[in-house]
N, C-alpha and C positions, 0 to 999 in steps of 0.2 A: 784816684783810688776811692771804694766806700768813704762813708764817713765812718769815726771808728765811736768806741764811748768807754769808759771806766768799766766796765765789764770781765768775765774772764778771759785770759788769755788760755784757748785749749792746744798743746802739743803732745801731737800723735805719733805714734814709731817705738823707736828703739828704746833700752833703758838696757842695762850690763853693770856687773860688778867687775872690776879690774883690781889685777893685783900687780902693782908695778914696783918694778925694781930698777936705782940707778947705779950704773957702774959708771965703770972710767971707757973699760971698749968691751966691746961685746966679747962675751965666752966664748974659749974654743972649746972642739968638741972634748968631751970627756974632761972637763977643767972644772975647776971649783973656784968661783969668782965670789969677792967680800963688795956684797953692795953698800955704796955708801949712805944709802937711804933705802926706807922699802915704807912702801902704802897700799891701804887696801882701800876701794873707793869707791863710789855710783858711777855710770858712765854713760855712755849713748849718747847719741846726736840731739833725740828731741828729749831726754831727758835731763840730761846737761843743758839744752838750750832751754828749760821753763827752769832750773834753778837761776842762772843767769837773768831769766827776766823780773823772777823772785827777787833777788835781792838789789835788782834794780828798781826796785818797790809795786811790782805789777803784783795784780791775782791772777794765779798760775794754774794751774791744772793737767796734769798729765795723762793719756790714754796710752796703754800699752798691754801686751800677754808677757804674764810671769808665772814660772810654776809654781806648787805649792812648796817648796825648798827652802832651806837655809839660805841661799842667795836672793830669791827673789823674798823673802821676810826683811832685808839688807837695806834694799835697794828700797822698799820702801817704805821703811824706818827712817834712811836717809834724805830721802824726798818730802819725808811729812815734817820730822826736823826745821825745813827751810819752807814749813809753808805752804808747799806746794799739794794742791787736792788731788788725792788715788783714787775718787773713789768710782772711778773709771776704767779704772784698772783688773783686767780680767785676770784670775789666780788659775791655773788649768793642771791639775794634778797630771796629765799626759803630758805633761812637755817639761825640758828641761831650762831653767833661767841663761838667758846670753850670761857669759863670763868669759875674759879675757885674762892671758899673762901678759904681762910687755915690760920689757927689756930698753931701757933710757940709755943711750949714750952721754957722756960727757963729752967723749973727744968731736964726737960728731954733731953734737945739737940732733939727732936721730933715735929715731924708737924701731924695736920690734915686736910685732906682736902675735901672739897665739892665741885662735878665737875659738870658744864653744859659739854656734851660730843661733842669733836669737830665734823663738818661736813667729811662726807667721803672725802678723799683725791687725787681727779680724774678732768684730766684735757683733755679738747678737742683737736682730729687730727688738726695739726699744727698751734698748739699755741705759744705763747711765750714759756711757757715748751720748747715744742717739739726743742725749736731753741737752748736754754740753754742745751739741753741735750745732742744736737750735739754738741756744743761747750767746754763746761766748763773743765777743767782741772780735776778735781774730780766732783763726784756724792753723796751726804752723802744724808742717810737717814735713817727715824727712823721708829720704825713699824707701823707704818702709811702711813708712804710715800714709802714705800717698793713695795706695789702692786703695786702704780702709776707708778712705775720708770718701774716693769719688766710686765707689762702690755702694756707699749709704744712700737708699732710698728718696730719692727726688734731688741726688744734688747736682746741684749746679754752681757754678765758680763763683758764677756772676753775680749769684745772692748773698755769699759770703770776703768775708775777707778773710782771702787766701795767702799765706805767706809758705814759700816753698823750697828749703834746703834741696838744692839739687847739686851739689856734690859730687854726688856718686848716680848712675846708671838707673834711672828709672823705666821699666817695661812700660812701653804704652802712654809715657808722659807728654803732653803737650801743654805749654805757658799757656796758650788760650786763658781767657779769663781769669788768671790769676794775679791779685792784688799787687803782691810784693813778691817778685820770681828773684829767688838767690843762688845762682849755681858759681860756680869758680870759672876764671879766666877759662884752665883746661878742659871744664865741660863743653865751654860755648866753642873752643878750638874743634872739640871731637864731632860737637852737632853741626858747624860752620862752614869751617877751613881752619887749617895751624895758620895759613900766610896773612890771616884778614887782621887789621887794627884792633884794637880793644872797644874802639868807636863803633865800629864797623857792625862786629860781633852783638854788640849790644842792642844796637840797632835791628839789627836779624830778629832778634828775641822782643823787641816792641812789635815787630813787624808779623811773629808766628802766635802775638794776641796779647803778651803780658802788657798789665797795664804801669807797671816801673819794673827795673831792671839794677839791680845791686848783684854789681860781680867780683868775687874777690880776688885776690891774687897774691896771700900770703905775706911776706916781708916786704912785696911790693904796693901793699894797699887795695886798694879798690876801686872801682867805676861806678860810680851814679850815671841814668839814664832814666828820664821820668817824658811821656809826651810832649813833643814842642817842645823841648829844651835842648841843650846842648851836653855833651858828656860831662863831666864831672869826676877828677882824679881823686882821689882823698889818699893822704900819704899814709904809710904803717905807722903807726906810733914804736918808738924803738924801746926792746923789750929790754930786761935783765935775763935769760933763758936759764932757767932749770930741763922742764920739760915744755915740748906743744902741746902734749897730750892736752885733745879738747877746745884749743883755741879757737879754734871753727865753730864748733859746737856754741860756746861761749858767744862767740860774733852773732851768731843768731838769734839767739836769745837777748842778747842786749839791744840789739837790731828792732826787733820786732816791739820790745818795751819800750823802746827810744819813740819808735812813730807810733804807738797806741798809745800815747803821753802827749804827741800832736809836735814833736819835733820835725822842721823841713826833712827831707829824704836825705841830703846832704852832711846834714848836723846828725841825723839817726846813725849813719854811717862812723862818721867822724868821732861818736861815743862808743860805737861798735867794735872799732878799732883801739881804742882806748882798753876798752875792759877786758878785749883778748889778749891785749900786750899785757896789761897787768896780770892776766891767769894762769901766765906761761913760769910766772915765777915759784908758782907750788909743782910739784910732784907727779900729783893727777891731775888729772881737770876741772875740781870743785874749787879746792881749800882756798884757793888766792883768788879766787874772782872779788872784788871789791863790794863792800854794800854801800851800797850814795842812792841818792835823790837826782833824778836827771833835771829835775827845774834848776839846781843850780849848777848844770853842766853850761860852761861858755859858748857861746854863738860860733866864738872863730872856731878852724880848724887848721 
């Protein structure tokens, strides 16, 4: 990969206000359910994955569209709270802020949820974006903020380092030249085969240009794959579960903090998985994420 530097960390995409509520089992229709907890919270993929790198002591910075509303004033009150720099962050009195309901099972370890759908994520010739994106020591982003990034004027992967929440369904995305490509087991099944190994798959994805490979796979852990090496398992760290909301989000962001701190690929992972298990034990997806110093995270995994 690039070489990386103390610099900021910039993630681009999503950001949401969530209102979550935990019961025992999900309502039936026309039923009146006594939640046993209820929070209100920030949320999004890349905006939950820079507070995650925030309090894993990175300088953080977040790019996203938010309206001019009581939600999107929330959301980044919350994010400046923890540090993280908005000032990236485009306010668009035409659009409404993403916000979510969702609904926590207990019995299930399972969520539901109801989404207002975030605004598209695009920002004007030289803007704050534009200044962060020349600067910042990495680029994260989720599929939403993927267009915005390779749609800005002269980019190219190659010159950046790239880290890439692929998750979910990206239009038009190709690993090519991207630093740190993260999608989950079942993306690389859906781009691959379901029948191919985790080896395999990963392989595939060095093979169509990324230059490392961190795939995840939930309770089962993750896959390291970096050139010329060999796969690399890393087990889940076992949680105490309230809710997942977020854990993903969380693993990226610690992820991404872990090797702009200059942790092997390996050990990045092996912290990544750490701090998701530990975020699973708050409500929403902020409150538990741990704050530490990765220098004195352990070597083993």
């Amino acid at each position: 990969m690039p070489q990386t530097s103390t610099e900021t960390l910039l993630f681009v995409g999503c950001a949401t206000l969530d209102s979550i509520a935990l019961v025992q089992d999900y309502p039936a229709a026309d039923s009146r359910t006594v939640a046993t907890d209820f929070a209100t919270a920030g949320g999004g993929p890349a905006a939950t994955a820079a507070v995650a790198a925030a309090r894993a002591g990175a300088r953080t910075a977040f790019a996203g569209v938010l309206g001019t509303d009581e939600e999107g004033d929330r959301i980044i009150h919350g994010l400046e709270a923890e540090g993280v720099d908005t000032s990236a962050v485009v306010r668009d009195a035409g659009v409404k802020t993403g916000a979510s309901v969702i609904v926590v099972s207990r019995a299930t370890e399972s969520r539901a949820i109801v989404t207002r759908p975030v605004p598209p994520v695009s920002f004007p010739t030289g803007s704050r974006f534009s200044e962060l994106l020349q600067s910042a020591a990495w680029v994260h982003t989720d599929h939403l903020g993927w267009n915005a990034v390779a749609s800005a004027p002269g980019f190219n992967p190659a010159n950046l380092n790239i880290s890439v929440d692929a998750g979910n369904p990206i239009p038009g995305f190709s690993p090519r030249g991207v630093a740190l490509y993260v999608p989950t087991i079942e993306r690389l099944q859906a781009e691959y085969g379901e029948d191919l190994s985790p080896a395999t798959l990963l392989q595939k994805a060095l093979d169509a240009g990324a230059s490392a490979v961190v795939a995840t796979a939930g309770s089962h852990g993750a896959w390291v794959l970096e050139p010329g090496g060999e796969p690399v398992h890393v087990p889940a760290t076992p949680a105490t579960i309230v809710s997942t909301l977020g854990a993903g989000d969380v693993y990226h962001g610690a992820l991404l903090a872990a090797v702009a701190a200059g942790l092997p690929l390996v050990e990045a992972a092996a912290f990544a998985g750490r701090t998701a298990s530990a975020s699973c034990a708050g409500l929403d997806g902020r409150s538990a994420i741990p704050h530490q110093t990765i220098n004195s995270v352990p070597a083993s995994i």
